[in-house]
NUVO-768147 format. One line per field, with one value per residue (C-alpha): y, z, x; residue number from 1; residue in three letters. Coordinates in Angstrom, 3 decimals, always signed. Each point is the difference from the previous one (the first is absolute). Layout:
BEGIN
y	c(Y / ...)
z	c(Z / ...)
x	c(X / ...)
seq	c(NUM / ...)
type	c(ala / ...)
This chain:
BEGIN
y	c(+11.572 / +3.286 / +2.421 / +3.069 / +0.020 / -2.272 / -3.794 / -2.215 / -0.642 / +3.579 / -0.052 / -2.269 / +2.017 / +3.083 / -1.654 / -2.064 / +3.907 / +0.576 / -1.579 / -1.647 / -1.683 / -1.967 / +0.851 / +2.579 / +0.409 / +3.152 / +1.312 / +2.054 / +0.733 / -3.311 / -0.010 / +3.625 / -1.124 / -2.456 / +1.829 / +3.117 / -1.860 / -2.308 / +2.986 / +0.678 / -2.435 / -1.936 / +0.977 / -0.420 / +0.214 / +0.365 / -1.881 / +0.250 / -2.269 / +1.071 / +2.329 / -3.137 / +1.356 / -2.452 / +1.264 / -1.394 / +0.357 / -1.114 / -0.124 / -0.207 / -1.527 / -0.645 / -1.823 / -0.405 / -3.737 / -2.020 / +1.224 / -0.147 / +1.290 / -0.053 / +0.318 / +0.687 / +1.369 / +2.948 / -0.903 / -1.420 / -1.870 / +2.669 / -0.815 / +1.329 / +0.906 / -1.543 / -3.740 / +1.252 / +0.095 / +2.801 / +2.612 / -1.408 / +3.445 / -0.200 / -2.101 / -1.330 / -2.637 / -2.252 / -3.339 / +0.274 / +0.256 / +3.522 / +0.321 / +1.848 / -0.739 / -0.544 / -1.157 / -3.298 / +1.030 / +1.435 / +3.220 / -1.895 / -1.637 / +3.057 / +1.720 / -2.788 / +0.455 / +3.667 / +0.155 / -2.838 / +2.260 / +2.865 / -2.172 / -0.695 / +3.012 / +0.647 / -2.917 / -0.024 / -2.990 / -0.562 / -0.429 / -0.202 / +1.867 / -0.184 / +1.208 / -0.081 / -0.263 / +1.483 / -0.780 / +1.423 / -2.938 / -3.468 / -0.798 / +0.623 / -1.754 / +2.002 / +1.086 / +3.773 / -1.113 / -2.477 / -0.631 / +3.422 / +0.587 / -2.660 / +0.766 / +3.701 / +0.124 / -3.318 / -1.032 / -3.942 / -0.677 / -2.729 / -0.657 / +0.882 / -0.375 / +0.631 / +1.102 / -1.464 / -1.460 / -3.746 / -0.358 / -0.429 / -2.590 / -0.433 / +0.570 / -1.479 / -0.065 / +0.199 / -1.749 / +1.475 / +0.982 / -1.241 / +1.162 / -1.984 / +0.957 / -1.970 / +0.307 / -3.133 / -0.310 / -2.073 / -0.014 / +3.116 / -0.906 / +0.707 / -0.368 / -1.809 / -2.767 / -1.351 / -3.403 / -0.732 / -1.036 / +3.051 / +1.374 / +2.221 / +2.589 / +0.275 / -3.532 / -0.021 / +2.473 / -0.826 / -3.149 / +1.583 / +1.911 / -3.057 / -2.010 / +2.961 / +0.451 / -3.814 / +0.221 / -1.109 / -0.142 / -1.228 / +2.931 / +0.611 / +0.595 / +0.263 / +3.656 / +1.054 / -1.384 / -1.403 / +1.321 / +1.072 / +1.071 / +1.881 / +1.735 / +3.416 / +1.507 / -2.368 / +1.753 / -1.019 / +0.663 / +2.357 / -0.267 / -1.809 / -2.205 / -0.576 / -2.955 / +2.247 / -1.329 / +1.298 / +0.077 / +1.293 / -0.680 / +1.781 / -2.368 / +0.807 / -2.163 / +0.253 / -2.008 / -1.710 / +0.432 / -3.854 / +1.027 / +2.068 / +1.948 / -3.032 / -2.331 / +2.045 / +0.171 / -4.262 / -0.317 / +2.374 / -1.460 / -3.733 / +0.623 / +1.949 / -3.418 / -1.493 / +1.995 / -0.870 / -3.480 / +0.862 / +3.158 / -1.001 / +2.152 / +3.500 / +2.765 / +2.467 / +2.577 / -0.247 / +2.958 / -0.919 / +2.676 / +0.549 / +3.186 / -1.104 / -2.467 / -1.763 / -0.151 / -1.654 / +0.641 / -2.192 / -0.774 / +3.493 / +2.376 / +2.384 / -2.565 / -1.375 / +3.798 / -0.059 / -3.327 / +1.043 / +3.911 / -2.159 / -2.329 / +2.849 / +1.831 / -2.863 / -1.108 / -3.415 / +0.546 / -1.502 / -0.095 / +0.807 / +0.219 / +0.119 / +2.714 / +2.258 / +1.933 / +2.852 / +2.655 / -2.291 / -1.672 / +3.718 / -0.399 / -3.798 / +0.977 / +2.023 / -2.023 / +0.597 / -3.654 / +0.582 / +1.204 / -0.506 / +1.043 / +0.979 / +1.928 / -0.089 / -1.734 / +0.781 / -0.737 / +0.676 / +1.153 / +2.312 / -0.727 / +1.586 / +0.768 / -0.541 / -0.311 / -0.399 / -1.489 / +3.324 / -2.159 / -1.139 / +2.979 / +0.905 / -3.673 / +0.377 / +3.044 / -1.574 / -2.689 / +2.638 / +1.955 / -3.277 / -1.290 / +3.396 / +0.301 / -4.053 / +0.630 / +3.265 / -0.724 / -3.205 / +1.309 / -2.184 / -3.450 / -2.245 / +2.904 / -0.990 / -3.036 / -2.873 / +0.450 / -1.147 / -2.821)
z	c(+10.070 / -0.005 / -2.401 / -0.085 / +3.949 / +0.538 / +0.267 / -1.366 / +3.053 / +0.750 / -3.510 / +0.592 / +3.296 / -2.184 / -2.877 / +2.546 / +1.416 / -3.189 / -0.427 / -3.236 / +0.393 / -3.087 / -0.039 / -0.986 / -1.131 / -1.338 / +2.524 / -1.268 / +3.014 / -0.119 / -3.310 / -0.245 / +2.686 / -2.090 / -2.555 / +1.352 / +1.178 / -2.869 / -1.974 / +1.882 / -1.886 / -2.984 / -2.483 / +1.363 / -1.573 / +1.272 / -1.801 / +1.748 / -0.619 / +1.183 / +2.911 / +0.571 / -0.526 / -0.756 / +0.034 / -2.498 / +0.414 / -1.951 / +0.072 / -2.994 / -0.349 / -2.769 / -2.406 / -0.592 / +0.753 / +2.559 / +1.776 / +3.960 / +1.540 / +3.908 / +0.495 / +2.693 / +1.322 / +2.174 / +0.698 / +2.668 / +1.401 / +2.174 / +3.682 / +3.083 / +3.163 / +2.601 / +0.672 / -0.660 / +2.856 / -2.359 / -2.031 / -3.590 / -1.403 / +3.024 / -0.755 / +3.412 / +0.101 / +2.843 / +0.312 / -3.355 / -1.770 / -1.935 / +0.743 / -2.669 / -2.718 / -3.015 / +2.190 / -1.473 / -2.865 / -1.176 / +0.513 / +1.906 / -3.520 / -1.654 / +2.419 / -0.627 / -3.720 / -0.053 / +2.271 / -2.712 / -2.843 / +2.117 / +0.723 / -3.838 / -1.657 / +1.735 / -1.815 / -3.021 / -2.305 / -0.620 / -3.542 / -0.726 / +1.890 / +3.899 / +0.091 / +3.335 / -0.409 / +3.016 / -0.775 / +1.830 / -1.173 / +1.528 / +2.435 / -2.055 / -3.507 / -0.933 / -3.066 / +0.654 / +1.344 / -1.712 / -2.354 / -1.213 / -0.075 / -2.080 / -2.545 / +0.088 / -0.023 / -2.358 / +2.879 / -0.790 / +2.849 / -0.838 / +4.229 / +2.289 / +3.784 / +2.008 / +3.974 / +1.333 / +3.011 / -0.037 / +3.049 / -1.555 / -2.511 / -3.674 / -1.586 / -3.438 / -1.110 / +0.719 / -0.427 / -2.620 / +0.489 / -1.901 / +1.100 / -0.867 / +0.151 / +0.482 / -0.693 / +0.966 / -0.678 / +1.929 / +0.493 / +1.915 / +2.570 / +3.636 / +2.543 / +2.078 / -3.085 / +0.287 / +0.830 / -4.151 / -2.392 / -1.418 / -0.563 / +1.997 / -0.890 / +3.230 / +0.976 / -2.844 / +0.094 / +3.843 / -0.876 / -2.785 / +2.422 / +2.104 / -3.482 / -1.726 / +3.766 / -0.281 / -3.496 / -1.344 / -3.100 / +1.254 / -1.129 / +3.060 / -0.065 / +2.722 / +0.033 / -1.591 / +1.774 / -1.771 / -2.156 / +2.713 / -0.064 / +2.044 / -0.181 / +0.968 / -0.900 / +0.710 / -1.234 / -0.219 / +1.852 / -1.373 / +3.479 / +2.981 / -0.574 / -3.832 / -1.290 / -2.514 / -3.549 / -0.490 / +1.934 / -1.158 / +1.780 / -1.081 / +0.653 / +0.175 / -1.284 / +0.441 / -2.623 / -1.202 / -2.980 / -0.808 / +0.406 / -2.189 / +0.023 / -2.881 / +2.940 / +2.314 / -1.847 / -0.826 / +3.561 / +1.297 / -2.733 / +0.911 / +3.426 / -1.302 / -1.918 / +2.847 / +2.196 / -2.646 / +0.861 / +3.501 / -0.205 / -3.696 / -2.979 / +0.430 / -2.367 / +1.020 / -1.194 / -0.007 / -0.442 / +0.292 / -0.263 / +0.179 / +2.241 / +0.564 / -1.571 / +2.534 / -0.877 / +1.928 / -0.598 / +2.032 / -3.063 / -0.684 / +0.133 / +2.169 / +2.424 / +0.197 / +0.372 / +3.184 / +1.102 / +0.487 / +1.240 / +2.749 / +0.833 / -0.393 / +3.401 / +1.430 / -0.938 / -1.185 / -3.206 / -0.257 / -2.160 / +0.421 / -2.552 / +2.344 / +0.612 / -1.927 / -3.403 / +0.300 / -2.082 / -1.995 / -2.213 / -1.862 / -0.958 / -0.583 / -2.563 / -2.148 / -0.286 / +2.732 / +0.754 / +3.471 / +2.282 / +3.539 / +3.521 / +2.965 / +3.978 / +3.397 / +2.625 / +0.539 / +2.532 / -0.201 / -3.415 / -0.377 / +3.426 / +3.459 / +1.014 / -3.298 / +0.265 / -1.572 / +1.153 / +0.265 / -0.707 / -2.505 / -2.484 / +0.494 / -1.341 / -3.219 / -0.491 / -0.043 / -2.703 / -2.457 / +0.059 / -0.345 / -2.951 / -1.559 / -0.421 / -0.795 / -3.142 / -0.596 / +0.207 / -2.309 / -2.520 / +0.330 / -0.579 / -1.552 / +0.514 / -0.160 / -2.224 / +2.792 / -0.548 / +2.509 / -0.150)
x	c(+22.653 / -1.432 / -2.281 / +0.705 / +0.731 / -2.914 / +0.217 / -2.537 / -1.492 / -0.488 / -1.306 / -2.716 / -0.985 / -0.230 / -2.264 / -2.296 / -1.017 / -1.607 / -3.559 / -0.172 / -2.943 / -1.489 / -2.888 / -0.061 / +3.721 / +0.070 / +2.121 / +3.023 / +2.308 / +1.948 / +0.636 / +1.339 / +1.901 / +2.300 / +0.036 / +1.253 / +2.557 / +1.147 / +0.104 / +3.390 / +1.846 / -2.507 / -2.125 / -3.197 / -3.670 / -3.077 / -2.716 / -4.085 / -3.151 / -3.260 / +1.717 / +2.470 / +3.614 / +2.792 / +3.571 / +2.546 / +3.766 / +2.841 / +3.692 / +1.768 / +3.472 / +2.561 / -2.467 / -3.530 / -0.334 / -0.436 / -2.677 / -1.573 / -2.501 / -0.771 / -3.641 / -2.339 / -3.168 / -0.360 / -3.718 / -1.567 / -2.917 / -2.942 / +0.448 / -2.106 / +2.052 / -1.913 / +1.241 / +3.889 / +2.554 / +1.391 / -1.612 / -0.003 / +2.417 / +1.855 / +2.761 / +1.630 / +2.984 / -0.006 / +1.640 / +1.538 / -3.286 / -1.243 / -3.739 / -2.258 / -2.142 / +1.802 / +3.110 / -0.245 / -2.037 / +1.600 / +2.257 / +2.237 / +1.513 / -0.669 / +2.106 / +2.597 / -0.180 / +0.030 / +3.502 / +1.478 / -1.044 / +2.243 / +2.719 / +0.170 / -0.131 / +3.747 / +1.356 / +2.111 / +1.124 / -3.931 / -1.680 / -3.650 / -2.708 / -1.930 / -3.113 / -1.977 / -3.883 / -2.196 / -3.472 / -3.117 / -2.305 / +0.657 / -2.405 / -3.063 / +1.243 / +3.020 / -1.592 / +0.089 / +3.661 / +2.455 / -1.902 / -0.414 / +3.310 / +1.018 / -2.879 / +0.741 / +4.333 / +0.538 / +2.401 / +0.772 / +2.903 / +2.406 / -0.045 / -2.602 / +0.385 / -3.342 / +0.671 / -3.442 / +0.605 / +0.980 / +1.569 / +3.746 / -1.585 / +1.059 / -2.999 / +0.076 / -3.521 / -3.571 / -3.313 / -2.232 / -3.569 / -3.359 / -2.983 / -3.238 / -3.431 / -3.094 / -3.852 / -1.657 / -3.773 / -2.760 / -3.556 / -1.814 / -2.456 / -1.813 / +2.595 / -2.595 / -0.766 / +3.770 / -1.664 / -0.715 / +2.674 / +2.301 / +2.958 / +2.094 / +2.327 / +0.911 / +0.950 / +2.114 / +2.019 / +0.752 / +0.946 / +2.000 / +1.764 / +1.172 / +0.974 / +2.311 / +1.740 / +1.427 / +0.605 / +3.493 / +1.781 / +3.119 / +1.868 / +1.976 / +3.913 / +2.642 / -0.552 / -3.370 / -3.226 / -2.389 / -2.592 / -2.918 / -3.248 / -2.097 / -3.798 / +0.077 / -3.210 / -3.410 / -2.960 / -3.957 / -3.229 / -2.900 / -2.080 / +0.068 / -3.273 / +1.263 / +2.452 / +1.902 / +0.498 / +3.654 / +2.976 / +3.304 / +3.473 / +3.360 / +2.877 / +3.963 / +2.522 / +3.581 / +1.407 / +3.739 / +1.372 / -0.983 / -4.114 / -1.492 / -3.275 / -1.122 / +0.931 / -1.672 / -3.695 / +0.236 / +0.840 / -2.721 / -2.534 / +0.533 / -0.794 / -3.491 / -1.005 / +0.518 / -2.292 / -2.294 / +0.016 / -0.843 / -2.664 / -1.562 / +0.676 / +0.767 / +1.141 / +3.335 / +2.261 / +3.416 / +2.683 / +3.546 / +2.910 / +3.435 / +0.671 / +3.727 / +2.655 / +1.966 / +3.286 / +4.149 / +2.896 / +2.544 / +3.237 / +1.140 / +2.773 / -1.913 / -1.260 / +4.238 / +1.145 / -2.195 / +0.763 / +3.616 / -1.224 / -1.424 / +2.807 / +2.594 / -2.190 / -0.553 / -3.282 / -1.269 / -2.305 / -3.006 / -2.563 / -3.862 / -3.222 / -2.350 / -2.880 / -1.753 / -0.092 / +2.471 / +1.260 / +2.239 / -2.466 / -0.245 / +3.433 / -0.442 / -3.143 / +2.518 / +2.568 / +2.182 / +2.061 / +1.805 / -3.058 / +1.838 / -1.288 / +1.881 / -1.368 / +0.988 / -1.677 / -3.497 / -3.043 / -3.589 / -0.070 / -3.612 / -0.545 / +0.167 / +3.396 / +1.929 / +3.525 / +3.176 / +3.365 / +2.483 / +3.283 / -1.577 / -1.042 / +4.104 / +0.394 / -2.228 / +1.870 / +3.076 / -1.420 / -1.517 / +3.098 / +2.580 / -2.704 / +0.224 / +3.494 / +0.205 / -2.169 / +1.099 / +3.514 / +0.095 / -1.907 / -2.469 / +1.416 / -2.670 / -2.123 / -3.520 / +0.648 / -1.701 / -3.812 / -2.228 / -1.782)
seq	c(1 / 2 / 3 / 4 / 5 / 6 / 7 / 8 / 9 / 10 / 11 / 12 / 13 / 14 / 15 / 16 / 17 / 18 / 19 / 20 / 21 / 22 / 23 / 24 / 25 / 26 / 27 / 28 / 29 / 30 / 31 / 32 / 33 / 34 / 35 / 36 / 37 / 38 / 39 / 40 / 41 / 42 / 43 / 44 / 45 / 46 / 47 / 48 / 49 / 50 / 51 / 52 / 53 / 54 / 55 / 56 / 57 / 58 / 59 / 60 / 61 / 62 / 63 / 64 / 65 / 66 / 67 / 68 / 69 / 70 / 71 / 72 / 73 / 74 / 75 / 76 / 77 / 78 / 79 / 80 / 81 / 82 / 83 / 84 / 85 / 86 / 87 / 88 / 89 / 90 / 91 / 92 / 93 / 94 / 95 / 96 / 97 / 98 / 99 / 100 / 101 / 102 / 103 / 104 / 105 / 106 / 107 / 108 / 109 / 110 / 111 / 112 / 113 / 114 / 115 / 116 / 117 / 118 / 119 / 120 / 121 / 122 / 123 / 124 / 125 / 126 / 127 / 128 / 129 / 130 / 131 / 132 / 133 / 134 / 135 / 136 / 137 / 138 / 139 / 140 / 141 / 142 / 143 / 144 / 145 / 146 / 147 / 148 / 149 / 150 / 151 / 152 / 153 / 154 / 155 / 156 / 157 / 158 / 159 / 160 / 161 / 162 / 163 / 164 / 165 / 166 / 167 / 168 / 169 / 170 / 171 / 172 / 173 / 174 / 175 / 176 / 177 / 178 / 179 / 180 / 181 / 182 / 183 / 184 / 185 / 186 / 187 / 188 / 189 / 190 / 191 / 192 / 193 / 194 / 195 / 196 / 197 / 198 / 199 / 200 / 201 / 202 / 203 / 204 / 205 / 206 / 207 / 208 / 209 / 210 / 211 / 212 / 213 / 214 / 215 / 216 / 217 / 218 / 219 / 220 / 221 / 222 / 223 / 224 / 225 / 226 / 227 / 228 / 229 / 230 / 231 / 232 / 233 / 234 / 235 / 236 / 237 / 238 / 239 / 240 / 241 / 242 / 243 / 244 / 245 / 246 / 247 / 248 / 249 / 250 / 251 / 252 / 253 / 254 / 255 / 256 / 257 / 258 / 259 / 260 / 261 / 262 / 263 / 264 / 265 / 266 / 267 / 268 / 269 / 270 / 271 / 272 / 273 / 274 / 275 / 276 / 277 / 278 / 279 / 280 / 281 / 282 / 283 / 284 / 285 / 286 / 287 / 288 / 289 / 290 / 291 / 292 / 293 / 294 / 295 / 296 / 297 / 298 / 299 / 300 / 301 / 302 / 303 / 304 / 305 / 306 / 307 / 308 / 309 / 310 / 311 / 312 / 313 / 314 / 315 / 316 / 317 / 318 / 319 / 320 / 321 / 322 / 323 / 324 / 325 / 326 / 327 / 328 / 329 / 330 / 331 / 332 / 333 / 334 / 335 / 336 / 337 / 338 / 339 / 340 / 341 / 342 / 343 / 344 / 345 / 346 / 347 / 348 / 349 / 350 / 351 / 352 / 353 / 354 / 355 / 356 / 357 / 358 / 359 / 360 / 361 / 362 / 363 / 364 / 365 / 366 / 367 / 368 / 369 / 370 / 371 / 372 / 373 / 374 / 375 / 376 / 377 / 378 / 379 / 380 / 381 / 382 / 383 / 384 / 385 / 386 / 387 / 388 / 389)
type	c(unk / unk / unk / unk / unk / unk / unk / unk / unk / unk / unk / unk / unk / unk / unk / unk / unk / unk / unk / unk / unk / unk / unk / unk / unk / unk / unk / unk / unk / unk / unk / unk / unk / unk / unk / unk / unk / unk / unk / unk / unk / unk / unk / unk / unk / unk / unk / unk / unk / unk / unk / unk / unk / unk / unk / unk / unk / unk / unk / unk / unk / unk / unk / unk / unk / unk / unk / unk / unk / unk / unk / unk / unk / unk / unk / unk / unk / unk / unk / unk / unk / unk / unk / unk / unk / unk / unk / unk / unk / unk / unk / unk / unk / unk / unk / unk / unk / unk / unk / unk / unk / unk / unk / unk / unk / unk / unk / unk / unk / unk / unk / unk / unk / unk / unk / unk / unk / unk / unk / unk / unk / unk / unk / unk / unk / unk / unk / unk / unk / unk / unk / unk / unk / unk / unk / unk / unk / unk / unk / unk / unk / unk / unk / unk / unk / unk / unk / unk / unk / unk / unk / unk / unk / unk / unk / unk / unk / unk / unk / unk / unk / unk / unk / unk / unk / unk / unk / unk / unk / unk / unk / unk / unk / unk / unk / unk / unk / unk / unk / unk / unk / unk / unk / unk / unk / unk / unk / unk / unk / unk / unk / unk / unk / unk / unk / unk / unk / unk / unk / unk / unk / unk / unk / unk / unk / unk / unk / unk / unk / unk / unk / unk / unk / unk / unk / unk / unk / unk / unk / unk / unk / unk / unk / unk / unk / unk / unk / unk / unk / unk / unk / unk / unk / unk / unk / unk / unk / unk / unk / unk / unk / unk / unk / unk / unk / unk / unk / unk / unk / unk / unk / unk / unk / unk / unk / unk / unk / unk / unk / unk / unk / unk / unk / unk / unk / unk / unk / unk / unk / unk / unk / unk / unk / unk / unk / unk / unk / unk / unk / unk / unk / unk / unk / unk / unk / unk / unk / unk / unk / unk / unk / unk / unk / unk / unk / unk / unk / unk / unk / unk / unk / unk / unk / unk / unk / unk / unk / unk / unk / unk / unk / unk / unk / unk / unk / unk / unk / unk / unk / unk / unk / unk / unk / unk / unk / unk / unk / unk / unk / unk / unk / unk / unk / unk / unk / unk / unk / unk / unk / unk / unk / unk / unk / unk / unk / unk / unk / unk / unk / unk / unk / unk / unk / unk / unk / unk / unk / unk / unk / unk / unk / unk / unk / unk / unk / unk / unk / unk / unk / unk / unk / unk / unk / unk / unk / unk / unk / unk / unk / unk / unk / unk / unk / unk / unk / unk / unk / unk / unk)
């Protein structure tokens, strides 16, 4: 499986050289890169946010329906040198693993989706279109990335397939995100006066922290954890001699599709009246908002085409809708029914020593080239009539 004389793991060596570092992510030498050499055999497009360039390319077959599109980010997390056994743009294979950063996350699936996209566009007997989305805008929001590119082209696939690493998982959905804000209001005083009767800001919003940490809805599936929460931004203190009045707190939620941000603010309000009851009457602002939908999609035609992709090569599918917010909840937002990711094997994702499996980017190429020619081929069967749920 080869691209233009270069495997997919050679690929991923070349694209790891380049530092894509986001922030700032305005770098253009990676992205020129692929394009210059998707030209060779797709339409390609180059479309740029705020210095971030995104390339677009598309094959088009017989018809113009069904549609796929591989997508991936070319972007990576900043590193510093010092605590690697590698330099960071120095990719090295050793014991079967590709070192860099990015390996994992995540140029070694955009390697793999790139060489698919090649294998492809030699194939006849295909209908509808492939269109292969490299994005420079993942790891800071994807807003200047996927997301720009699906408010700036139109471009509503009928099949998505994401190459983020998942470590040969089926993954069929993700959490969503609602992020809640907090001002809570006590009494002001002389830190050295603490001895009187009054209320503390403070105090409750550490205890806060240690209530929404335990907090369960009972929303958890065989696949999707449950809804969590988690405080990631504690904020009060004027002076150190003075017992502040306000204290705000910025808490993450990861939520199912069976909470909602409604559910989230009676949950998170219920457990403020009861502080009350504890610390005395206190006033508090409370800003709940829906940053991401969570969405899974496990009864489809897309998730059965891969299913049998990965029995055919010897793989047993199974399914994942675990982690964080990825790209797919831009195409989920728009309408977009089969959301599905697939990656190699990865270690120490944003961390020192990143790596990626080297077997298995050659593996995930295999599956986005077997899934492309599966939908491709068909037609489409049932295409994009199972919604998720």
């Amino acid at each position: 499986l080869r691209w233009f004389g270069v495997d997919a793991i050679e690929l991923a060596c070349k694209l790891i050289e380049f530092d894509t570092s986001n922030p700032p992510g305005n770098q253009r030498e990676c992205a020129d890169y692929i394009a210059d050499y998707l030209k060779s055999f797709s339409n390609v497009r180059i479309y740029e946010k705020d210095g971030v360039r995104n390339v677009l390319a598309e094959l088009t077959f017989s018809r113009g329906e069904p549609t796929l599109a591989f997508n991936g980010h070319w972007d990576t997390v900043p590193w510093s040198p010092e605590a690697w056994v590698t330099h960071p743009l120095k990719p090295v294979i050793h014991g079967g693993w590709l070192y860099g950063r990015g390996a994992a996350d995540m140029k070694g699936g955009l390697a793999a989706l790139i060489s698919a996209f090649e294998d492809v566009s030699g194939l006849e007997g295909l209908e509808g279109k492939l269109f292969l989305m490299a994005v420079g805008d993942e790891e800071t929001g994807g807003f200047k990335g996927t997301r720009h590119l699906l408010s700036r082209t139109g471009l509503r696939p009928d099949y998505v397939l994401i190459g983020e690493t998942t470590d040969l998982l089926l993954k069929v959905g993700r959490r969503g995100i609602i992020q809640a804000k907090l001002k809570v209001y006590g009494d002001e005083m002389h830190s050295s006066r603490v001895y009187l009767s009054y209320v503390s800001s403070i105090e409750i919003c550490s205890e806060l922290t240690l209530l929404v940490k335990r907090l369960d809805p009972g929303d958890a599936g065989d696949i999707m954890p449950r809804t969590t929460f988690a405080v990631t931004i504690f904020e009060a203190g004027v002076k150190e001699n003075v017992v502040p009045r306000v204290a705000n707190m910025h808490i993450d939620i990861r939520n199912t599709p069976k909470v909602s941000s409604r559910d989230v603010e009676a949950l998170l309000k219920r457990e403020l009246e009861r502080l009350k009851e504890k610390y005395g009457e206190f006033k508090y602002e409370l800003d709940v908002r829906e940053a991401a939908k969570p969405y899974i999609i496990r009864d489809s035609y897309f998730v059965r085409v891969l299913e049998d992709i990965y029995r055919k090569l010897g793989l047993t599918p199974t399914h994942d809708a675990g982690g964080g917010a990825s790209d797919g909840r831009f195409f989920v937002e728009e309408g977009v029914r089969n959301v599905v990711e697939v990656g190699p094997i990865g270690k120490n994702i944003h961390g020192i020593n990143e790596k990626v499996e080297a077997e298995s980017i050659l593996q995930t190429q295999r599956i986005y080239r077997e899934a492309a020619i599966a939908i491709l081929r068909s037609g489409g069967t049932d295409f994009a009539r199972k919604s998720c749920t």
